[in-house]
C-alpha positions in Angstrom: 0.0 0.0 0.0 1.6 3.4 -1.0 1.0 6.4 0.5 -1.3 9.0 -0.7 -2.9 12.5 0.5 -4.7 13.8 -2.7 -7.9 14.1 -1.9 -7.8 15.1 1.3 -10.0 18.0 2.6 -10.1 19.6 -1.1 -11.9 22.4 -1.8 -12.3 24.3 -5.1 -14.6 27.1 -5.5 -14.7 29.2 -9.2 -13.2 32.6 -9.0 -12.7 35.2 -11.9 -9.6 35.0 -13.3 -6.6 37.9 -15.0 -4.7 36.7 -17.9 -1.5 35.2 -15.5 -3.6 32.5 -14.1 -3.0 29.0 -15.4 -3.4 25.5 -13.8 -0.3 24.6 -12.0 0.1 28.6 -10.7 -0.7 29.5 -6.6 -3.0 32.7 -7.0 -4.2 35.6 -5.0 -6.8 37.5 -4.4 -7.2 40.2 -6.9 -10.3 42.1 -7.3 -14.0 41.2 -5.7 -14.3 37.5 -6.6 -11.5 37.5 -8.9 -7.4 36.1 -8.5 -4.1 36.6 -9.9 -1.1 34.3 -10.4 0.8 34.6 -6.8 4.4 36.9 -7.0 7.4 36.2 -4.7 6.6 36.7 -0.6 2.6 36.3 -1.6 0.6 35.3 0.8 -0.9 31.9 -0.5 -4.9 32.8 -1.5 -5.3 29.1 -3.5 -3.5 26.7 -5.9 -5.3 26.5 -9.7 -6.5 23.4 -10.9 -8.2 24.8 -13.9 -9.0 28.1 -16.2 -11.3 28.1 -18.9 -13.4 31.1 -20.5 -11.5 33.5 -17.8 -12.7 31.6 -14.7 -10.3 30.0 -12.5 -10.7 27.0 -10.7 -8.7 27.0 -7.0 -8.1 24.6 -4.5 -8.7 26.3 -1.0 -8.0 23.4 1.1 -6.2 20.0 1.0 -2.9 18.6 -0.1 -0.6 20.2 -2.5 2.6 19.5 -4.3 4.6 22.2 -5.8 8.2 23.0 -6.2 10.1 24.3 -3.0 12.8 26.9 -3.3 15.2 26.7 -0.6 15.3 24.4 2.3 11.7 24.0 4.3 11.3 21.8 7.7 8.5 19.0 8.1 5.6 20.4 11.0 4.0 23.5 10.9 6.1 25.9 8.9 5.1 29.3 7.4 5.0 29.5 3.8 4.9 31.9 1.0 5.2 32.0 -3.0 9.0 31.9 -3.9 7.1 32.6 -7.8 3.6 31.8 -9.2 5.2 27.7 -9.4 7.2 27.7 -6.4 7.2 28.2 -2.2 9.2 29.0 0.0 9.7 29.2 4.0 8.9 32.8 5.1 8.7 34.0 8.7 6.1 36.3 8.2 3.4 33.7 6.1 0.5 32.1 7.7 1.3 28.4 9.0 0.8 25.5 6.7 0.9 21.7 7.7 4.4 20.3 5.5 3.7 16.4 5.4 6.6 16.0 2.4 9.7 17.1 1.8 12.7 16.8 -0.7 15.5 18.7 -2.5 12.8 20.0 -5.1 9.4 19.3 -4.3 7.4 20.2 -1.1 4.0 18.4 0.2 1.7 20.4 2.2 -2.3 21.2 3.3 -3.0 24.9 2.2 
């Protein structure tokens, strides 16, 4: 049996979305009801799972992978958007649960 936390506690709800939102991207809030792709130190709003006809859909809760930028500890660690694509650790961001950890590639519940 392998290991697996997609799934959990997801969320998505359907925001309005600018012309740097993709799948794959953390976003932000940027407007009433609508997001933008996150930017370096960026509080993390949502991850994309989906854009079509300028709507966005974004994970609110449950398990993420994304790319990690620097080195990030397992527990309760504050991140933030290193890029659109990528996290970091950041003193000042809002605690998130980091389950998974390796040289490129973090595992956490948003």
């Amino acid at each position: 049996m392998n290991v697996d936390f997609k799934g959990y506690n997801e969320n998505v709800a359907t925001f309005i979305a600018d012309n740097t939102v993709e799948a794959g991207k953390f976003v932000v809030m940027d407007d009433n009801c609508s997001v933008k792709a996150a930017s370096e130190d960026d509080e993390l709003f949502g991850y994309c799972v989906g854009v079509r006809d300028g709507y966005a859909a974004v994970q609110l809760s449950g398990y993420v992978e994304a790319p990690v930028s620097g080195d990030v500890d397992l527990g309760i660690v504050g991140i933030a958007a290193a890029s659109a694509t990528t996290v970091a650790a950041s003193e000042t961001a809002s605690a998130h649960k980091v389950i998974y950890v390796t040289e490129d590639v973090i595992g956490f519940i948003l």
